[in-house]
C-alpha positions in Angstrom: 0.0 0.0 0.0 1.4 3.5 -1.1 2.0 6.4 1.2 -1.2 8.3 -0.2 -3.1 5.5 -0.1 -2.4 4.6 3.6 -3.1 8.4 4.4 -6.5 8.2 3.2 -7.0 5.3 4.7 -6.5 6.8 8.3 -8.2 9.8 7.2 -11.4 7.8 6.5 -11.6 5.9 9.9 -11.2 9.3 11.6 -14.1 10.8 9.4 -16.1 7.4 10.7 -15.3 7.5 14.1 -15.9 10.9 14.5 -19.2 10.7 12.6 -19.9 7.7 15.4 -19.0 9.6 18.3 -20.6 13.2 17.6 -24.0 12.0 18.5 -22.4 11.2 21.8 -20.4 14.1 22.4 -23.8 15.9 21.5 -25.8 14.0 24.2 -23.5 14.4 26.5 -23.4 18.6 25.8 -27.2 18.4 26.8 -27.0 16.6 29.4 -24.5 19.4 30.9 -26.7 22.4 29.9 -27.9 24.3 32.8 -31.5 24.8 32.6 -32.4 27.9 34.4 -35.7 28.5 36.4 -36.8 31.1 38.5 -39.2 30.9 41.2 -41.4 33.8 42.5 -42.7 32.5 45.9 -45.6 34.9 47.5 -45.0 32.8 50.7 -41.7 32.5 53.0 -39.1 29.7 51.8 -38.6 26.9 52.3 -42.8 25.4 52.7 -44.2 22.3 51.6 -44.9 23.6 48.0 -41.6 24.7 47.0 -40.4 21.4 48.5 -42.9 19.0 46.5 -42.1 21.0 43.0 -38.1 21.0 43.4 -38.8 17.2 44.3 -41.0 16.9 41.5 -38.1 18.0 39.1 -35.2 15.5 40.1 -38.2 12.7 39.6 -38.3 14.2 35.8 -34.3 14.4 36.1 -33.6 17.8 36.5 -31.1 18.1 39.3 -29.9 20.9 40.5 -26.1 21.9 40.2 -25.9 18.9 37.5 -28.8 20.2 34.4 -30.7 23.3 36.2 -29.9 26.0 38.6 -32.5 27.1 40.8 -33.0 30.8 41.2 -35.8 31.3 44.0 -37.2 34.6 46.1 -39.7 35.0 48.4 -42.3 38.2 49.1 -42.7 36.7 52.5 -46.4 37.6 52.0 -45.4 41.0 51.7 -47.5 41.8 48.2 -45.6 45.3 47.5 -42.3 43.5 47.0 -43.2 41.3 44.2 -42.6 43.3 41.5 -38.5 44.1 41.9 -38.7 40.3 43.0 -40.1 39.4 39.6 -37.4 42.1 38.1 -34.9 40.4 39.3 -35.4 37.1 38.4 -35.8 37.8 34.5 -32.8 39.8 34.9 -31.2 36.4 35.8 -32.2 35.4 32.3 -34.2 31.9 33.3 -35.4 29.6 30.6 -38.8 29.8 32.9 -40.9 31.6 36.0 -42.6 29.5 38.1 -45.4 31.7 41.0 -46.8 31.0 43.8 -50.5 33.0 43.3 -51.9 34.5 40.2 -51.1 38.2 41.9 -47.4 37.2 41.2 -48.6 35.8 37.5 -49.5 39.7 37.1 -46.6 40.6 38.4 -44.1 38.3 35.9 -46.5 39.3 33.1 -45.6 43.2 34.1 -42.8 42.3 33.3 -42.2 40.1 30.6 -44.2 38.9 28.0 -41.5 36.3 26.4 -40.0 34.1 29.1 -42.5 31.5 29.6 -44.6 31.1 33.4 -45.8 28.5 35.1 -49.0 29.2 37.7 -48.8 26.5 40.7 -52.4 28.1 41.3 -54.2 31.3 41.2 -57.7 32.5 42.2 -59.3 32.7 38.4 -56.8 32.6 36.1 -59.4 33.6 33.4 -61.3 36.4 35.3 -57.6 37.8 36.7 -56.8 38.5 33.3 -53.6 36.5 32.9 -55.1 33.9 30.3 -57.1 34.1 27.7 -58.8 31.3 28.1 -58.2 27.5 30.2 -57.8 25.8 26.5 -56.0 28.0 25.0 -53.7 30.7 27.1 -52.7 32.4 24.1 -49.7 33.8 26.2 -46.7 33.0 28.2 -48.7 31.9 31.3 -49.9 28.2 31.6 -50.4 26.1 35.1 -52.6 25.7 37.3 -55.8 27.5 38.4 -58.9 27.4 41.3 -62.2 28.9 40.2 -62.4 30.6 43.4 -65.8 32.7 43.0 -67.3 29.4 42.5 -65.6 27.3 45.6 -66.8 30.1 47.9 -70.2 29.4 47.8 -69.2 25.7 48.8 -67.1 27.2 51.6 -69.7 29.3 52.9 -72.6 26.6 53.0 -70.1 24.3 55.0 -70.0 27.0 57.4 -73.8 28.6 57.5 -74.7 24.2 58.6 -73.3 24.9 61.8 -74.6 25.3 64.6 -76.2 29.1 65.7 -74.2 30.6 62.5 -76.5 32.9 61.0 -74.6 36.2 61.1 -71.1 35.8 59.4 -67.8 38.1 59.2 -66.5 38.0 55.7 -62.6 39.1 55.1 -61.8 40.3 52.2 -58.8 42.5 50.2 -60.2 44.8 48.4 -56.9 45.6 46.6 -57.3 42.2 44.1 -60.1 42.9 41.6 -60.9 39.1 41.9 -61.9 39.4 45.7 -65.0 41.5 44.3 -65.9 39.1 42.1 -65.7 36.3 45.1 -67.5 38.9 47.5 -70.3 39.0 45.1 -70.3 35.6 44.6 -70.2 34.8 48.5 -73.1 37.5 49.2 -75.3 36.0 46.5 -74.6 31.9 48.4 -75.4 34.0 51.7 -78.9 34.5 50.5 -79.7 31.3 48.9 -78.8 30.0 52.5 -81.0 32.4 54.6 -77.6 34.1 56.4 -76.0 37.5 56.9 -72.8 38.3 56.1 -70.6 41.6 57.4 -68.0 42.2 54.9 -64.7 44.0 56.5 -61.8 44.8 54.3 -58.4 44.2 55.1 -55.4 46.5 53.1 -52.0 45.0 53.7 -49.7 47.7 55.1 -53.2 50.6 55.7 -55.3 48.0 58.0 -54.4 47.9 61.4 -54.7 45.1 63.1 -56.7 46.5 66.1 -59.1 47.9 63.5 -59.5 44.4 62.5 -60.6 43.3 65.7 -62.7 46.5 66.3 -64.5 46.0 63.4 -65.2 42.1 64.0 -66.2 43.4 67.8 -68.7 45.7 66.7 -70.8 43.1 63.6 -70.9 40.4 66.3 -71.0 37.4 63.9 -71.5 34.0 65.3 -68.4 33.0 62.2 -65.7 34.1 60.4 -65.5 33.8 56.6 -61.7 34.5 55.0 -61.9 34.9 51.1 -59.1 33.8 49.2 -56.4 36.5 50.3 -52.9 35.2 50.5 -51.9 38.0 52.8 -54.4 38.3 55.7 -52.8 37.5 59.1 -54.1 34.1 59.6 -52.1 33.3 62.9 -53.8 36.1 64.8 -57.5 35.7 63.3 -57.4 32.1 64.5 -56.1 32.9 67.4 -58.7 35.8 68.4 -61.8 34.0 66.7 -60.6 31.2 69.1 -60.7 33.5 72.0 -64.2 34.6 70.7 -65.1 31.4 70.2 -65.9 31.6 66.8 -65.9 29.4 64.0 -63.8 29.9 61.2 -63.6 29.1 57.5 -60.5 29.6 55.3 -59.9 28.6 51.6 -56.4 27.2 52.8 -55.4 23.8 53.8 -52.5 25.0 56.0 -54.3 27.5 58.2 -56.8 25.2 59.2 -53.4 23.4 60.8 -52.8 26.8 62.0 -55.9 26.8 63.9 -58.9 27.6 62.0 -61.8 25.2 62.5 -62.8 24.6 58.8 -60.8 24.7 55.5 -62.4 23.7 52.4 -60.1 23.7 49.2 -57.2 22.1 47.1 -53.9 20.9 48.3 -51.2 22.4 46.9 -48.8 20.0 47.0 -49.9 17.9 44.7 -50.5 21.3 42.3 -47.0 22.1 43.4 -46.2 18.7 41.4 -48.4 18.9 38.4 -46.5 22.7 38.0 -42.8 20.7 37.3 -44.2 18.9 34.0 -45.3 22.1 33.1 -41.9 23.4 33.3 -40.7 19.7 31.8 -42.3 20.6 28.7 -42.0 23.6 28.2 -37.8 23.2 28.8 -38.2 20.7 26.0 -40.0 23.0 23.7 -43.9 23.7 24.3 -45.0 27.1 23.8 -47.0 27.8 27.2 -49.6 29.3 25.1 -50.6 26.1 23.4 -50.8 24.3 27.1 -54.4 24.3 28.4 -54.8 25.5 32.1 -55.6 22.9 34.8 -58.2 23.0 37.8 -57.6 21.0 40.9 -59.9 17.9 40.4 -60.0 17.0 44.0 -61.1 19.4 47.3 -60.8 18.4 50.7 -62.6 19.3 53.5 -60.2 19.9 57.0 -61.8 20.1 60.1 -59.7 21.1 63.5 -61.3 19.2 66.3 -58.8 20.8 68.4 -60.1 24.0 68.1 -63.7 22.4 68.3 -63.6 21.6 71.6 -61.4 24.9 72.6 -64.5 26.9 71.3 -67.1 24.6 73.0 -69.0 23.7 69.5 -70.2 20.4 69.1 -69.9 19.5 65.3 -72.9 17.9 63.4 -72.3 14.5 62.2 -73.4 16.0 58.7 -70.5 18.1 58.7 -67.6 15.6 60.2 -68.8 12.3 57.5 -67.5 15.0 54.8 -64.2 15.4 56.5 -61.6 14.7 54.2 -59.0 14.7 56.7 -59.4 15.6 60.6 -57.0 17.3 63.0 -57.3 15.7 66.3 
């Protein structure tokens, strides 16, 4: 074999093995990328949310410090810091946003309307204005929503079977255009059931709390009705409406663990979860406004016995068969 012809000879096995082992080297240059995803948390970090989700994404393979880095912040329920939160993070230059609450969907929206967001739950996505539709988005918000207005009236009927309960303190922020919509909503259920209600607004950083508690003094309800406001100060309305011994209803899970006799209302772990294949497929290439918004499919009813007997009330048997899950 000549000279020439042994040099091509070499020349083609290293055009084949390179043609082999490109698709390799290529694999192996994605499975190094760093995804990056920012998370806009309304509530303080680290909670059982944030928790499920970042587990959520090592079971799809993402791990952090390996294929995605992580870039969280919190509002610690403070509602005014949300926006320089949410500038911060798209400053960071993530791949995608993933929020708490559908305020901070508004928020991210503010303030981008390219990098793609994922809603582990929000009042109304729909009536909030941050979708066009549950179908079809048509923006660069997708996730996970809770038709609140409608859930209310559920909440409030749980509530108005107790017991004496015919005059009821409603909570509301008036600062979220929804909470009108879930006001309305709650006073129209209030007269299908025969009950009053007293609606007292609450404005995070203008309310007082000692106006709070002069103003549930003075309407003497016989219960206490929280609409779905992220930022009311749930540790000291349990603990006074314990002290007045007064039954409470509150659209969250968690607060009922806080204190609050009833909760009626998704879980948000497992919403926490569903939120990381959003973020799976969209990292891989969906456009979030082609991926239909989802509503919890299952709402549980939690019941503090606890606090039962610390407030002297005797729950019907009506009322504890529905109990998804009781706190003893």
């Amino acid at each position: 074999m000549s000279k020439l012809q042994r040099s091509c000879t070499v020349l083609t096995w290293a055009l084949f093995a390179a043609l082999l082992t490109a698709p390799l080297r290529a694999e192996a240059q994605e499975a190094r990328k760093l995804h990056r995803i920012g998370i806009l948390d309304f509530f303080p970090l680290p909670n059982a949310r944030d928790e499920a989700f970042r587990k959520a994404l090592r079971d799809l393979g993402y791990v952090e410090g390996r294929n995605v880095v992580i870039i969280s912040r919190s509002a610690d329920r403070v509602r005014d810091r949300l926006p320089q939160l949410a500038a911060d993070i798209v400053a960071a230059k993530v791949d995608v946003i993933v929020v708490a609450t559908g305020t901070s969907a508004l928020v991210v929206k503010d303030v981008t309307s390219t990098i793609p967001v994922v809603m582990m739950g929000s009042a109304d996505a729909v009536t909030m204005g941050i979708v066009g539709s549950l179908a079809r988005p048509g923006g660069n918000v997708t996730g996970l929503t809770i038709i609140s207005t409608e859930v209310a009236a559920k909440r409030l009927e749980l509530l108005a079977a107790l017991p004496a309960v015919k005059k009821i303190a409603v909570l509301w922020c008036p600062v979220a255009p929804i909470q009108h919509d879930e006001l309305r909503h709650t006073a129209e259920a209030a007269k299908r059931l025969g009950v009053d209600i007293e609606p007292i607004e609450y404005r995070q950083g203008s309310t007082t709390w000692q106006s709070v508690t002069a103003s549930l003094v003075k309407a003497r309800p016989q219960g206490l009705f929280l609409l779905d406001c992220t930022y009311l100060p749930f540790q000291q309305l349990v603990d006074f409406a314990i002290q007045q011994r007064m039954p409470t209803m509150t659209p969250y899970l968690s607060v009922a663990q806080q204190g609050a006799l009833l909760a009626y209302g998704p879980d948000g772990v497992p919403m926490a979860r569903r939120a990381a294949s959003y973020v799976d497929k969209i990292i891989k290439g969906s456009n979030p406004a082609d991926l239909p918004v989802e509503q919890p499919t299952q709402f549980e009813l939690v019941i503090n016995l606890k606090t039962a007997r610390a407030i002297g009330l005797a729950l019907p048997q009506s009322i504890l068969v529905r109990a998804s899950r009781v706190i003893e």
